[in-house]
C-alpha positions as CSV (number, residue, x, y, z in Angstrom):
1,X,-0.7,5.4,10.0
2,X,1.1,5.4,13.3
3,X,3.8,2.8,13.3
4,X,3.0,2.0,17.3
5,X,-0.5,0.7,16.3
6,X,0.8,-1.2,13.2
7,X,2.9,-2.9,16.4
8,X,0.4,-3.3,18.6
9,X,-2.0,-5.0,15.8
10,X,0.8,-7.4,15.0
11,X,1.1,-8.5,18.3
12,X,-2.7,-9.4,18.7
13,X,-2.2,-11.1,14.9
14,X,0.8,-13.2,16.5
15,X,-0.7,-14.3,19.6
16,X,-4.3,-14.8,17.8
17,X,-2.6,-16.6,14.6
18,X,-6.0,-18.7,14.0
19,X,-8.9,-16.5,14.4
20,X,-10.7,-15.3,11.8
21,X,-10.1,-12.0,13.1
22,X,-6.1,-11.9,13.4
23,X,-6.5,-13.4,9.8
24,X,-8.7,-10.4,8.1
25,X,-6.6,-8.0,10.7
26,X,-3.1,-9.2,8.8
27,X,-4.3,-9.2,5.3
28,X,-5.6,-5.3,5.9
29,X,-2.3,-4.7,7.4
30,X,-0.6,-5.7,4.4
31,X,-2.2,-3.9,2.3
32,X,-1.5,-0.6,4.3
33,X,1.8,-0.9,3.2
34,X,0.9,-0.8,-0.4
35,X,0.1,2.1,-2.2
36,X,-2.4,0.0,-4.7
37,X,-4.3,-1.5,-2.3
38,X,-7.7,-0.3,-2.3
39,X,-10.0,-2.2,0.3
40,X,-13.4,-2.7,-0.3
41,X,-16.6,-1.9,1.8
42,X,-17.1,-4.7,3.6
43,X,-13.9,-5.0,5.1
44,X,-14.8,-1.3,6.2
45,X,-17.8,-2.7,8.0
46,X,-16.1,-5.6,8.8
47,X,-13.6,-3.6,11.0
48,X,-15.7,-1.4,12.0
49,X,-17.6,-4.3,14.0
50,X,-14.3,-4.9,15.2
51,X,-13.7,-1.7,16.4
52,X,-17.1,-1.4,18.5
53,X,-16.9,-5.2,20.1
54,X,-13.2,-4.8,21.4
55,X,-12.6,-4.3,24.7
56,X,-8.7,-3.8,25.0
57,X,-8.5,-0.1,24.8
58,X,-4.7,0.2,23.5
59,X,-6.0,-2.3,20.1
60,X,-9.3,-0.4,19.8
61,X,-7.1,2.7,19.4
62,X,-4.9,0.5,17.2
63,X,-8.1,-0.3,15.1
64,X,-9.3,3.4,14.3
65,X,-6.0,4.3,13.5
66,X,-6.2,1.6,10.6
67,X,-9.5,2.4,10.0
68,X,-8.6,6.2,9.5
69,X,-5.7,5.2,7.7
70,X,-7.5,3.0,5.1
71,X,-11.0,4.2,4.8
72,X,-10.8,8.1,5.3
C-alpha cells in the first residue's frame, strides 16, 4: 500500500476522531500493518460504501488504495 494514502487516511482519522467512519477507517488501517490480519466481508462492503459516497478526491484515492491493498 502506498505510504502517502496511509497519510492521508490518518489525517481524516485525526480530524474525524468520533465518527463511526474514522473509527472502522483506523482499525482497517491497523491491521494493514499486520501480516495476520485477514478482514472479513463486510468490512469489504463496508468500505466499499465508503469509497462511492466520498467526495474528497485525494481520500477516495486513499480508500481504493486500501481497498486494493486488503481485499485484492
Amino acid at each position: 500500500m502506498n505510504e502517502y494514502s496511509r497519510i492521508v487516511i490518518e489525517q481524516y482519522c485525526g480530524t474525524h476522531s468520533k465518527t463511526k467512519k474514522s473509527s472502522f477507517l483506523q482499525k482497517l488501517l491497523k491491521g494493514s500493518y499486520s501480516l495476520d490480519y485477514e478482514p472479513g466481508d463486510w468490512e469489504a462492503l463496508q468500505l466499499s460504501q465508503y469509497i462511492e459516497s466520498e467526495k474528497d478526491p485525494e481520500l477516495r484515492a486513499a480508500l481504493e488504495d486500501l481497498d486494493e491493498y486488503l481485499f485484492r
